[in-house]
N, CA and C of each residue as an Amber inpcrd file, in Angstrom:
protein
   288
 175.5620000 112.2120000 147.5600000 176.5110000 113.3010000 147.4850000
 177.6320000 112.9150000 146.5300000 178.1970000 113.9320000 145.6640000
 178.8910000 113.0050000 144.3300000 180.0060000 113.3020000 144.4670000
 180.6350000 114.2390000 145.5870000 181.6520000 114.3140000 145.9710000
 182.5260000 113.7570000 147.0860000 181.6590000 112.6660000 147.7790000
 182.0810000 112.3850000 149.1370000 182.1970000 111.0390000 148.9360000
 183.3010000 110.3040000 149.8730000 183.4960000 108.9960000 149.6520000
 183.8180000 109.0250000 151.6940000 182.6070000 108.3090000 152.4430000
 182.3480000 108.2010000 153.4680000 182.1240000 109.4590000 153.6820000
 182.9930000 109.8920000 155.2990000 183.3720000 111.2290000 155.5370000
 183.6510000 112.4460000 155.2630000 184.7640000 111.7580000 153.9230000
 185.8270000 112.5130000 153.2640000 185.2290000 113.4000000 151.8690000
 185.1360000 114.2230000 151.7710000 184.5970000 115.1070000 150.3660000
 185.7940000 115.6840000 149.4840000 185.9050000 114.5990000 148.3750000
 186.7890000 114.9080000 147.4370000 186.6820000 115.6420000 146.4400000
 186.2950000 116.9650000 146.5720000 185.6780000 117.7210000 145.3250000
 187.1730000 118.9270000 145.3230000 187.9440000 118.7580000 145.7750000
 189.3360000 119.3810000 145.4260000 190.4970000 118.4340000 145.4320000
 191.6630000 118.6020000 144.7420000 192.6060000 117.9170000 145.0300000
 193.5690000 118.1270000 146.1640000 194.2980000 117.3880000 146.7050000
 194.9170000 116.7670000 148.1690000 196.2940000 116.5610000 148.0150000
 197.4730000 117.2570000 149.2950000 198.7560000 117.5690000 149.0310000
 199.1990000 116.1880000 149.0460000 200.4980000 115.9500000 148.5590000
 201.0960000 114.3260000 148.8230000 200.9470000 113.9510000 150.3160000
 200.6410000 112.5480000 150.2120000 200.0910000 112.2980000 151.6410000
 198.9710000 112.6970000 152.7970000 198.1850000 113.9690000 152.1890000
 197.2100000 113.9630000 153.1670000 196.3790000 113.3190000 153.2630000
 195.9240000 112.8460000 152.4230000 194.6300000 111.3920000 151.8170000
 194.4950000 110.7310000 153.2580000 195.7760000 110.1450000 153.1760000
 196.3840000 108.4690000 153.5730000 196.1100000 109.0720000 155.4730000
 196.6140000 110.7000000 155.2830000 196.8320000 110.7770000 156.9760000
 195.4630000 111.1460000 157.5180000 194.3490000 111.7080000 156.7270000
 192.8750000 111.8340000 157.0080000 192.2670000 110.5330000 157.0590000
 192.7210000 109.7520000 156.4590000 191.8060000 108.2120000 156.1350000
 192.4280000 107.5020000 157.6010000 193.6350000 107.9240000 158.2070000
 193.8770000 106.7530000 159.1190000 193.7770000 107.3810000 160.0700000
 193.5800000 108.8630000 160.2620000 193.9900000 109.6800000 161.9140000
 192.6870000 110.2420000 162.2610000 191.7840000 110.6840000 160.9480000
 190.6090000 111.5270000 161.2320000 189.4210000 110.7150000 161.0710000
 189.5050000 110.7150000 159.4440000 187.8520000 110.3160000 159.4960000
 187.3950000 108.7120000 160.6470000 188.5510000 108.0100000 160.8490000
 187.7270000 106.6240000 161.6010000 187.4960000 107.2300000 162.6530000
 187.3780000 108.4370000 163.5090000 187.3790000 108.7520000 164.7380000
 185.0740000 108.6960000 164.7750000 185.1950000 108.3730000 166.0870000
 183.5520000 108.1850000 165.2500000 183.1290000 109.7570000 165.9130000
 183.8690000 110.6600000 166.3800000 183.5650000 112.3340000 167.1590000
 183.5450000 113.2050000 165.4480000 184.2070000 112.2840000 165.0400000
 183.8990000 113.0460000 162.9030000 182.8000000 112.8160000 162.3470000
 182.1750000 114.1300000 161.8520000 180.8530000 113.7980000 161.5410000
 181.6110000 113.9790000 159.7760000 182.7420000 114.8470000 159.2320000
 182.5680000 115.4280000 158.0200000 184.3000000 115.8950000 157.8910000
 184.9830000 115.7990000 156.8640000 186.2600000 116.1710000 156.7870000
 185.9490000 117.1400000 154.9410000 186.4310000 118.4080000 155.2380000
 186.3000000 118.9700000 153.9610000 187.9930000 119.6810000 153.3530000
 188.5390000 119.0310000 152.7220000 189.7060000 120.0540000 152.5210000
 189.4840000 121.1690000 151.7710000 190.5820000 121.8920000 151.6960000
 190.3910000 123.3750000 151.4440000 191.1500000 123.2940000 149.6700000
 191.1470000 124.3400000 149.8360000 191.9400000 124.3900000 148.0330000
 193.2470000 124.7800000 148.7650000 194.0930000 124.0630000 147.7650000
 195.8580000 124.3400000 147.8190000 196.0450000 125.3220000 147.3620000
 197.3490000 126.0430000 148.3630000 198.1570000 127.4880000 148.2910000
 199.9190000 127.0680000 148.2840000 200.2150000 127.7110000 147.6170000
 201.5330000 127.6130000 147.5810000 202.6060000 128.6150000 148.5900000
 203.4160000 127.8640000 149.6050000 204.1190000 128.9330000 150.2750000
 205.6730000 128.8850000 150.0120000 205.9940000 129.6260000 151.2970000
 207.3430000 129.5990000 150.7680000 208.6320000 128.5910000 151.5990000
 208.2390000 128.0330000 152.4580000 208.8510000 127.1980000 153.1140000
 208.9170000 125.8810000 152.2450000 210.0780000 124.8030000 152.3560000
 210.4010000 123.7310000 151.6200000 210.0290000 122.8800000 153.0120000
 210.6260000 121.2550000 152.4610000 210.3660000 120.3060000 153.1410000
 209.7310000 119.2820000 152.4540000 210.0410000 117.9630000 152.3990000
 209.0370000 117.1530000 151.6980000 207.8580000 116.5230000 152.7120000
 208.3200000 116.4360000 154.2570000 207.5840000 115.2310000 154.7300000
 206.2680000 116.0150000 155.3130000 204.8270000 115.1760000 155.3870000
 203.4430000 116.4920000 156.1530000 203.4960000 116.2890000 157.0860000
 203.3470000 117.4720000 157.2980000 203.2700000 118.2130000 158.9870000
 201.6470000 118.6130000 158.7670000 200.8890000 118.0840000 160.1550000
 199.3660000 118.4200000 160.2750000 199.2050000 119.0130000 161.1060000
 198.5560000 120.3990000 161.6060000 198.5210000 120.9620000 162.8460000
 197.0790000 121.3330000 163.0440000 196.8190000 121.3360000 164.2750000
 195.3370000 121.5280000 164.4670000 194.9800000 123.1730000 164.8300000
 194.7770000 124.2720000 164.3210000 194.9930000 125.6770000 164.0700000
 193.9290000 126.1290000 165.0720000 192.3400000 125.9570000 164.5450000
 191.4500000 126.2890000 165.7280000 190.5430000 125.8880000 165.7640000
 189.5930000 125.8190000 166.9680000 188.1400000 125.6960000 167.1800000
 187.2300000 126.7110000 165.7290000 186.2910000 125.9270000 165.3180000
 185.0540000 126.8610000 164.0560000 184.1310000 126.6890000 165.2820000
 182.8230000 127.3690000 164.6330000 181.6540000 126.9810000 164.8690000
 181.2480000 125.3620000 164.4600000 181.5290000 125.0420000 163.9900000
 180.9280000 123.4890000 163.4550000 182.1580000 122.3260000 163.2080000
 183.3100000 122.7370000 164.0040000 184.2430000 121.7510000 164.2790000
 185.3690000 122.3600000 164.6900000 186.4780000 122.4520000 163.7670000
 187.9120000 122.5160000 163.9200000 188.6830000 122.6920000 162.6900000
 189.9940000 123.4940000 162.4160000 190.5170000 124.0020000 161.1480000
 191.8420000 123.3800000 161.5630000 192.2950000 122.5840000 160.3910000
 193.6060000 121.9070000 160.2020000 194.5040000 122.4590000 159.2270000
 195.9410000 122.7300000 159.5540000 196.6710000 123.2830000 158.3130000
 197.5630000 121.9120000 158.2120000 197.3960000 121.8280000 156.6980000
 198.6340000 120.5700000 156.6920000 199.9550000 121.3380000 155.7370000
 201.1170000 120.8330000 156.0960000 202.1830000 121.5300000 154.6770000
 202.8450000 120.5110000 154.5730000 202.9330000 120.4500000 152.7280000
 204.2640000 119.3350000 152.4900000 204.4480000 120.0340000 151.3850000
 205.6760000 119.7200000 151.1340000 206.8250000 120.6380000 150.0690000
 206.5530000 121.9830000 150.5420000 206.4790000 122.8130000 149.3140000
 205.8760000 124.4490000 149.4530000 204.6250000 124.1000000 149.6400000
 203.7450000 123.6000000 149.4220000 201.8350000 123.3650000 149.4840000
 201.4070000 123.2160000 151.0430000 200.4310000 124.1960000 151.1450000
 199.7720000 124.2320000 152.3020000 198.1510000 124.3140000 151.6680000
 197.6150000 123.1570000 152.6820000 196.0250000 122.9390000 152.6670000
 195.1100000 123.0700000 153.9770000 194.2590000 123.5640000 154.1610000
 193.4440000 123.9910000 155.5200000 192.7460000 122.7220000 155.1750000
 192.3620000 122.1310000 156.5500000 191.2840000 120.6970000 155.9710000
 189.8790000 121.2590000 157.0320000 188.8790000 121.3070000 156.7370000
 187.9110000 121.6210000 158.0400000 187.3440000 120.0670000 158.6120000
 187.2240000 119.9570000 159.5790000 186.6490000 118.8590000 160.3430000
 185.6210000 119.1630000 160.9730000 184.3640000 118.6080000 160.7560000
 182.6880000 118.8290000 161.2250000 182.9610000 117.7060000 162.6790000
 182.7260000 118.5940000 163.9060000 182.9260000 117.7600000 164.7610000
 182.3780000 118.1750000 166.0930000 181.6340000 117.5000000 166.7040000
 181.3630000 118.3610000 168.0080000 182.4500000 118.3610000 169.5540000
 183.1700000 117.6840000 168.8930000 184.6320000 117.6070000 169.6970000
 185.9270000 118.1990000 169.4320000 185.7650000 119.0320000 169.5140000
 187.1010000 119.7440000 168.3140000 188.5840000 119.9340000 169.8490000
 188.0800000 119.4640000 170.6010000 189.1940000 119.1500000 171.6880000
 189.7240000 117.8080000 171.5550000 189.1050000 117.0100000 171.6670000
 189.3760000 115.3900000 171.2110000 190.2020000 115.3170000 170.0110000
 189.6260000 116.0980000 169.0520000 190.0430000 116.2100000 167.8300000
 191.6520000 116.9170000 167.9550000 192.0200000 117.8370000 168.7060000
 192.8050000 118.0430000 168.4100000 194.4060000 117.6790000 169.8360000
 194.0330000 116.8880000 170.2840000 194.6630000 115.5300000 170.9320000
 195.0830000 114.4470000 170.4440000 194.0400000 114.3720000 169.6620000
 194.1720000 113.2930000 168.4480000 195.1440000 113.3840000 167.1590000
 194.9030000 114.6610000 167.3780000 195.9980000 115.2280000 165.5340000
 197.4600000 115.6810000 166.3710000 197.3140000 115.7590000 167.6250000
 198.8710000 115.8200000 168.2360000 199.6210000 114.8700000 168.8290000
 198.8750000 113.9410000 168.8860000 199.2680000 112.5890000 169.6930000
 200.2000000 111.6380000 168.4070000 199.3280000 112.0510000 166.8040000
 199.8380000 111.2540000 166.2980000 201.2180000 111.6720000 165.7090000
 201.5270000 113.4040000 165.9860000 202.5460000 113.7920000 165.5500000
 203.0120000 114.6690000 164.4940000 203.5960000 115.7040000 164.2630000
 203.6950000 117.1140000 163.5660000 204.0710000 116.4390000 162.3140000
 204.7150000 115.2910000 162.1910000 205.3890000 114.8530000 160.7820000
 204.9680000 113.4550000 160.7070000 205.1050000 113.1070000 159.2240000
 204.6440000 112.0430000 158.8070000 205.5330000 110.8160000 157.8350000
């Protein structure tokens, strides 16, 4: 696959800091089968530091919104635990 490095599928680019917070909070979880981010949108809220929130249950995992600065990115997570999963993305905390 020529886009994926482990878990992680880098075939879009990634807001400041989400890399670092998928590589240490998500993908080592072994309930992750697949982490796909979404394409970046620009909003209207400021802020520099990411905030990750776990939004909802999919069919085939769980939908993450992350925001830093104005940039907001949906990340999808392939997971058959998308409860675990999202214990996990609150435990470690809204900011980074």
């Amino acid at each position: 696959m020529r886009h994926r490095k482990g878990k992680l599928k880098r075939q879009h680019g990634i807001i400041k800091g989400l890399m670092r917070f998928l590589e240490d909070n998500v993908v080592s979880l072994d309930y992750v089968d697949g982490v796909i981010p979404g394409e970046i949108k620009v909003g209207s809220a400021t802020g520099e530091n990411l905030v990750v929130r776990f939004k909802y249950s999919t069919i085939s995992g769980a939908k993450l919104i992350a925001r830093s600065g104005s940039s907001i990115q949906e990340v999808f997570v392939v997971t058959s635990e998308p409860e675990k999963l999202r214990r996990a993305v609150e435990a470690v905390g809204s900011g980074r």
